[in-house]
N, C-alpha and C positions, 0 to 999 in steps of 0.2 A: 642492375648488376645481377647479374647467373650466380649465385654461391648458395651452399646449403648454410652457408652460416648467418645469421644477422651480427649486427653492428649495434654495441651499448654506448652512448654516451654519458659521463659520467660529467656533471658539471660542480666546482667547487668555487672559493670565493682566490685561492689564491694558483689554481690550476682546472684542468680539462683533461681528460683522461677518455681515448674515442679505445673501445676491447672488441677484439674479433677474436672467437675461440681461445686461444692462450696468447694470443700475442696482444698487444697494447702498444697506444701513441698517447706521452703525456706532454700537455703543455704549458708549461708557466709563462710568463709576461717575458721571459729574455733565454727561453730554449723550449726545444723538445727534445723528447728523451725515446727512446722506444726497447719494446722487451729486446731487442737482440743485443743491448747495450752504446750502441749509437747513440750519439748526442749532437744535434744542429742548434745555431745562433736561431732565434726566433722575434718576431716583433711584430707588433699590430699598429698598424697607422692609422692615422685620421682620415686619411683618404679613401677608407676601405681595403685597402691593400695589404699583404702582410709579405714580410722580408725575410727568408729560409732561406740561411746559408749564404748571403750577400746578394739572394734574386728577388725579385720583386716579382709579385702576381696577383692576381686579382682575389678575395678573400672567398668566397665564394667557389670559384676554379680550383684554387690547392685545397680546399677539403674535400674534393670531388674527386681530386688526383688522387690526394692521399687514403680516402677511404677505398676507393675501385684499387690501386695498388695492396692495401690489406685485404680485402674481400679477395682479388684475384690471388695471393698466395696462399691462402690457406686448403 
């Protein structure tokens, strides 16, 4: 990913918390939350997959989405 910024992961016992410069993705066991006030259904399955927003995709692939989407807008 091209960004002058890095990416902190914040890991907790009852959330995940991924920070790019000011903005921030937080996620607990039944949402994420992010700094612009946005809030998606969220869920981790057994199968490795996780479900944002009634989609399913592979667990792996959407946190690759979701951080290259933060990196790319700041």
């Amino acid at each position: 990913m091209n960004s002058k910024h890095h990416a902190v992961v914040e890991v907790g016992a009852e959330e995940i918390t991924l920070r790019v410069a000011s903005r921030w993705l937080r996620f607990t066991h039944e949402t994420m939350e992010s700094s612009d006030g946005s809030r998606s259904t969220f869920a981790m399955q057994e199968d490795g997959t996780v479900k944002l927003n009634s989609i399913t995709e592979e667990m792996d692939l959407a946190a690759e989405r979701l951080a290259r989407e933060m990196m790319q807008s700041e």
